[in-house]
N, C-alpha and C positions, 0 to 999 in steps of 0.2 A: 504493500500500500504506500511504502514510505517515496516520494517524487512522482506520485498520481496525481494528477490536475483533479481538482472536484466537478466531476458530475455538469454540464447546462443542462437546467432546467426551472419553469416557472413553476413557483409558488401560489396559490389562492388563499392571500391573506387577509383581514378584517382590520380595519383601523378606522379606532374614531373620527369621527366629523362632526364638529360641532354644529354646523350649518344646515347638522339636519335634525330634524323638532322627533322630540317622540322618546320611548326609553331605550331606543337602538338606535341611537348613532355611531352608526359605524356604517363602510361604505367599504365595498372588493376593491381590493387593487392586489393586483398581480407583480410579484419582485423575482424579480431571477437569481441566479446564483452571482452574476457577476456583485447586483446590490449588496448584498450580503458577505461574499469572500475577497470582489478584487481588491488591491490594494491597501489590504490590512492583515495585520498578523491574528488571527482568532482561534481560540478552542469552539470545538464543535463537539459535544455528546448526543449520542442520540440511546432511544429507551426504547424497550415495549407498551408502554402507555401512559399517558396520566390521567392523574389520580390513582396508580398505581402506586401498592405499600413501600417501593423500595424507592421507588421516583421520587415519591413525597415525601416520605421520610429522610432519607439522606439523598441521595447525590443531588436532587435540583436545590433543596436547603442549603447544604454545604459549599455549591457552588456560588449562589448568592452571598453566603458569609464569605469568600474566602475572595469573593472578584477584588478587593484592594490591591491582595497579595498578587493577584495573576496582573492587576495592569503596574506593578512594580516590574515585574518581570516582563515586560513593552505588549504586553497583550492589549490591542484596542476592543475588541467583544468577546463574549463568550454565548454562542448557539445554544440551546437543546433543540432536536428534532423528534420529534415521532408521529408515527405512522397515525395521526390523528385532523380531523377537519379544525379550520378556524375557531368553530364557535367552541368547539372542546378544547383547545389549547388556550384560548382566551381567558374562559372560566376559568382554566386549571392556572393559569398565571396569577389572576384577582386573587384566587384561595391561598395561593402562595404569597399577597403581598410582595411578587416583586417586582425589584428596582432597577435592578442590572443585569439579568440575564435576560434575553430577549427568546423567545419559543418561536417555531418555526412549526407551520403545518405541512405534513408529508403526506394530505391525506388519499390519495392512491397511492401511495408509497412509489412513485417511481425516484425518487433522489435515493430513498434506499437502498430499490432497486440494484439503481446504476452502482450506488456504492459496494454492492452484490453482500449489502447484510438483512437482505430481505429473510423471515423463516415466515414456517407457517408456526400459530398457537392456536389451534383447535384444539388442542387438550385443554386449554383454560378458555373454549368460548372465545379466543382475540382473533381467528382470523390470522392475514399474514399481516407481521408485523415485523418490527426493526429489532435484531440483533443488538446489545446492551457493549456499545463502543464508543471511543471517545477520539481526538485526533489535532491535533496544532496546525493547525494551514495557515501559510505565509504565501499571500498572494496568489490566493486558489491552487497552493500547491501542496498534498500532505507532507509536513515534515517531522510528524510524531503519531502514531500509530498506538493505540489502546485497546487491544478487543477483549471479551473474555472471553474465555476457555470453554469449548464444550459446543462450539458453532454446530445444529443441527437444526432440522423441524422439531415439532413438540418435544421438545427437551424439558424433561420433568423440573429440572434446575433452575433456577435465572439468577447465576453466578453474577457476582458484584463486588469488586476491588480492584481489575486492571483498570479499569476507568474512574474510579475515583477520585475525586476533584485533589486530592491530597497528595498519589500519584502521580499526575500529571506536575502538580505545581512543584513536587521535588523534581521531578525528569525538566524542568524549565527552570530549577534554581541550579541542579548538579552542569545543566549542560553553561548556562554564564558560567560557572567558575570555572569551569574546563575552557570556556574560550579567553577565561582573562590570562 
């Protein structure tokens, strides 16, 4: 994965607008991948769902808490993706109160796809969904790679700690010390 360009493709995502009356303002706009990856250094995690117990309990938490740390380290955003529509990712952000991580809907999953961490979860009722991976892209290019262990369809598991935000932010504090 490590020097793969990320994926083109359009997003279907929901963003406020005030200019429009009613208790949904919000209005489609479509972002591609260049909005989102060119010309920035970002982490990118992607899940099998939210409101899911691992998602919401630690990694999307922890990644909120710890974004300081990661834009110390020259990170300008940090992604989550999942195989989810706008208005479910939207919610699941409000319930999270957050500030800094920005969610991403994948909800045909083809950016998964493409990223080839599509599985299926029909043993848990999900459908195909995104393999639980994380990733550093500098200028839509992967230059850090995170998956867990155990990549399959219905995998009884949903393995979580290569991608941990904790991880990552040491593999981006070890590698500056190595290049000072």
């Amino acid at each position: 994965m490590i020097g793969r360009h990320i994926p083109q493709v359009t997003f279907k995502t929901r963003v406020r607008d005030d200019s429009i009356d009613g208790p949904n303002p919000f209005r489609w706009e479509d972002k591609t991948s260049n909005d989102y990856f060119a010309g920035k250094r970002v982490v990118v995690f992607s899940l099998p769902g939210a409101f899911t117990p691992t998602c919401s309990t630690y990694q999307l938490p922890d990644f909120e808490k710890l974004y300081p740390e990661f834009q110390a380290q020259g990170v300008d955003e940090i992604y989550c993706i999942s195989v989810n529509d706008a208005f479910v990712m939207n919610q699941w952000g409000k319930s999270q109160n957050l500030e800094n991580i920005k969610l991403i809907p994948d909800g045909s999953g083809e950016f998964t796809r493409k990223m080839g961490m599509l599985v299926c979860k029909d043993n848990l009722g999900f459908g195909m969904r995104s393999w639980r991976y994380a990733a550093i892209v500098d200028d839509s290019v992967v230059t850090g790679w995170f998956e867990e262990p155990g990549f399959e369809d219905n995998c009884g598991d949903d393995p979580y700690g290569e991608s941990a935000p904790q991880r990552i932010l040491s593999h981006l504090t070890d590698s500056d010390v190595a290049a000072a």
